[in-house]
C-alpha positions in Angstrom: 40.3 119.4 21.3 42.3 122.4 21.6 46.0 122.1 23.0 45.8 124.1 27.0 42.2 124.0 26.8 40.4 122.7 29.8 38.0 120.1 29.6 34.1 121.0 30.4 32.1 119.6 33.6 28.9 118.2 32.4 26.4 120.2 34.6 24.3 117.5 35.9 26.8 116.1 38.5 27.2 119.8 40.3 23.8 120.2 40.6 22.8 116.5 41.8 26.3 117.0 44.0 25.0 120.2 45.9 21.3 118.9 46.0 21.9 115.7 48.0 20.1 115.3 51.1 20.3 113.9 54.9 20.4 110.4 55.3 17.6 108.7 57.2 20.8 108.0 60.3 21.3 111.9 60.3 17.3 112.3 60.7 17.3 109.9 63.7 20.5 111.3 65.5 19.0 114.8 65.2 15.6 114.1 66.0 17.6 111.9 69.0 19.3 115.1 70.3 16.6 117.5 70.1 14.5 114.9 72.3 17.0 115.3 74.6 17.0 118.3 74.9 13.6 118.5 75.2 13.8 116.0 78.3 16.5 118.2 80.0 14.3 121.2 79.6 11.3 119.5 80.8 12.9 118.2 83.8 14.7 121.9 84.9 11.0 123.6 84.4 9.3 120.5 86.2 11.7 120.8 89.1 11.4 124.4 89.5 7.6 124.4 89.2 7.3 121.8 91.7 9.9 123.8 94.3 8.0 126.9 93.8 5.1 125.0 95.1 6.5 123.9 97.8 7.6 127.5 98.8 4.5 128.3 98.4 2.8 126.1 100.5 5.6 126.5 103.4 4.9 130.4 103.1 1.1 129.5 103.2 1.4 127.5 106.5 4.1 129.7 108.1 1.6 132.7 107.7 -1.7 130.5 108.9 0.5 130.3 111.9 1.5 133.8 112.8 -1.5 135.4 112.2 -3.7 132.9 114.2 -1.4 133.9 117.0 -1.4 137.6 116.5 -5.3 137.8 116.0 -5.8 135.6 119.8 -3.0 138.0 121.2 -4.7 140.9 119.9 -8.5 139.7 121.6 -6.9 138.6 124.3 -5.2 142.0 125.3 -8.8 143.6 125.0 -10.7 140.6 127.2 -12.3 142.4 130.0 -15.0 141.6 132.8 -18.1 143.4 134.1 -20.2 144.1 137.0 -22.9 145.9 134.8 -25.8 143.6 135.6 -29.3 144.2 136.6 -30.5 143.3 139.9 -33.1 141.5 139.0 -32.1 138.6 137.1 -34.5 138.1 135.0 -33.8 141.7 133.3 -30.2 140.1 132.7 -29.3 139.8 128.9 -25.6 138.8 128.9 -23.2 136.9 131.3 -19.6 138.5 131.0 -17.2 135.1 131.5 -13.7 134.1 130.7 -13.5 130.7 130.7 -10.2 128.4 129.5 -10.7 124.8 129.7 -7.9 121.9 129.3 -7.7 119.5 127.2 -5.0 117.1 125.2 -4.3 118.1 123.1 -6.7 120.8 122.3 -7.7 123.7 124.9 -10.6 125.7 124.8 -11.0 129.4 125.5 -14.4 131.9 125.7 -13.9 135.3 126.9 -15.6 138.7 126.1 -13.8 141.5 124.8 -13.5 144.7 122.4 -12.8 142.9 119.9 -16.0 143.1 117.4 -15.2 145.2 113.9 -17.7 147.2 112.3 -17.6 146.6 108.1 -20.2 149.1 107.9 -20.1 153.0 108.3 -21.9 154.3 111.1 -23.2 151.3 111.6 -25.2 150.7 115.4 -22.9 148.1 116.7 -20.6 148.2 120.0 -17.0 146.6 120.1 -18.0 144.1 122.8 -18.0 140.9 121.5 -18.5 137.0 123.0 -15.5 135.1 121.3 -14.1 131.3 121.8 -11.1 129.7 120.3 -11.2 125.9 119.9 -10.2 123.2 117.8 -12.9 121.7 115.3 -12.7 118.3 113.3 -12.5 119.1 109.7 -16.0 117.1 108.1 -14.5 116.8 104.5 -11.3 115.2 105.7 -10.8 112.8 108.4 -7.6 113.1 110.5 -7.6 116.7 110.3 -8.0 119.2 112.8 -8.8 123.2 112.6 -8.4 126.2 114.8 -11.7 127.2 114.6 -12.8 131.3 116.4 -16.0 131.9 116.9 -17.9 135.3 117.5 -21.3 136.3 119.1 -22.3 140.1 118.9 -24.0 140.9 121.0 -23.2 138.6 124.0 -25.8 136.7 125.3 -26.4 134.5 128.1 -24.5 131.6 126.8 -21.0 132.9 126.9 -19.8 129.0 125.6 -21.9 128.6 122.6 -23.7 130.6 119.5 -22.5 133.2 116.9 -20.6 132.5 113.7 -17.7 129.7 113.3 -14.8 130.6 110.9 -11.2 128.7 110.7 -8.6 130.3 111.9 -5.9 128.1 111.2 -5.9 124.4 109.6 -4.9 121.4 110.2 -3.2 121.6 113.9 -1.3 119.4 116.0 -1.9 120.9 119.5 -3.1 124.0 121.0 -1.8 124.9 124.7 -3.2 128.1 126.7 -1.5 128.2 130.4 -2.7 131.5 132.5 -0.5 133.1 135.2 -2.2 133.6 138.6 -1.7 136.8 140.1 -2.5 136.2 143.5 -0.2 132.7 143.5 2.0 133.4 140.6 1.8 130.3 139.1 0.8 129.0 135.9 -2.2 126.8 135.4 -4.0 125.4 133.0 -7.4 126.7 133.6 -9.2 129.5 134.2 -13.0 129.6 135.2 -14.6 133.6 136.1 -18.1 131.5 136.5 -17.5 128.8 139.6 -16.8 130.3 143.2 -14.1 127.4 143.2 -12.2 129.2 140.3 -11.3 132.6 139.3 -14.4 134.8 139.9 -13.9 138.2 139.2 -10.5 138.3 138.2 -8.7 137.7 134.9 -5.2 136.8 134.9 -2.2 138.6 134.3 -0.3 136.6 131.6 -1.5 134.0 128.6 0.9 131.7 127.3 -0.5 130.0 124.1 1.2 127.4 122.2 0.0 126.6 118.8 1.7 123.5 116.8 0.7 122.6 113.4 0.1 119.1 111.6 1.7 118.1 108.5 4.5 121.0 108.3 6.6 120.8 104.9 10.1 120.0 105.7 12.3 123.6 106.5 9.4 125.2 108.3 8.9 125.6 112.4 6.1 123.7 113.2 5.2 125.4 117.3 4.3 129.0 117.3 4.3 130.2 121.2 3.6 133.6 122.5 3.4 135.1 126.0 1.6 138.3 127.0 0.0 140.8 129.2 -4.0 141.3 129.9 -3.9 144.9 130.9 -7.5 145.0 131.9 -7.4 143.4 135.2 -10.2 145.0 137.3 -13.7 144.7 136.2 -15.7 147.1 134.3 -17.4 149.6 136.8 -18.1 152.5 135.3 -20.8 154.8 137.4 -20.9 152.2 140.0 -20.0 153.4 143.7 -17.1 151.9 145.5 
């Protein structure tokens, strides 16, 4: 051996030095973490998905809501009577009727109005149609009630019953229509054009409606209530003397 000469490394021990590996505790703490992690992620994704849902499903009921009571303010404003009849009554085809009975906790109402929409071009078809809004049990879930509207075009003689039955808001709690009396100005909870003990030939001059739904997700108004104006409150005469 040279004097100031340094001695040599064998090269085996660097390589096996730089080579070494994890031990099996360094598997498990990272395989630990990353599972952790992964829980943490799961959970923030689970709990947004499952909010979103709910918003959804309040947005869903909120708007079942509203538009049940803008479509019934909308017919409503257009419900009119008639004296067009024949005078022999056997030529008659159609009885003209607003009816609202009482109930609890559902109410019933049938009226005719211009209310019927055409989905076809030019099709043949007036606007007059025979509509009722009740409540309906639901046949593929007990417990649960619907808003149901129904529509018969043309009208016929029946002005209670017939024509085609579509939902027009689920699952309710309550459904309230009061009707302001012109000639007393009071509110009642009935309104009958067909019996001489009632209302013939007159319509009144406000509708209160009340609509309150089952079930709400917490955060979201359950009772939707609107009052409004029947503008039409004279019956139809059109080329009749007075």
């Amino acid at each position: 051996m040279k004097v100031g000469s340094l001695p040599r490394r064998r090269p085996g021990r660097s390589r096996k030095a730089s080579q070494r590996g994890l031990t099996l505790v360094e598997v498990l703490v990272a395989i630990a973490v990353l599972a952790m992690i992964g829980v943490l992620l799961y959970g923030t994704f689970d709990s947004l998905n499952h909010g979103r849902k709910a918003e959804s499903i309040r947005g869903d009921r909120a708007r079942q809501g509203r538009q049940a009571i803008l479509r019934m303010t909308r017919e409503l404003t257009s419900a009119f009577l008639s004296v067009h009849n024949p005078q022999n009554p056997g030529l008659q085809t159609r009885v003209v009727a607003f009816v609202g009975q009482n109930g609890n906790p559902f109410d019933r109402l049938d009226f005719q109005a211009f209310a019927h929409r055409r989905l076809e071009a030019n099709s043949h078809e007036s606007d007059q149609a025979e509509i009722g809004y009740f409540v309906s049990p639901d046949p593929d879930k007990d417990g649960k009630n619907d808003l149901v509207r129904r529509e018969q075009t043309p009208a016929d003689l029946d002005p209670k019953r017939g024509g085609v039955v579509n939902v027009l808001c689920e699952d309710i709690e309550a459904f309230d229509v009061r009707y302001l009396d012109p000639q007393t100005s009071q509110w009642t909870e009935g309104w009958d054009t067909m019996q001489a003990t009632g209302q013939m030939g007159r319509l009144p001059l406000e509708i209160r409606i009340t609509l309150t739904l089952a079930h709400v997700p917490v955060g979201l108004d359950a009772t939707y209530t609107t009052k409004f104006l029947v503008p039409i409150q004279n019956p139809l005469s059109f080329g009749i003397p007075q």
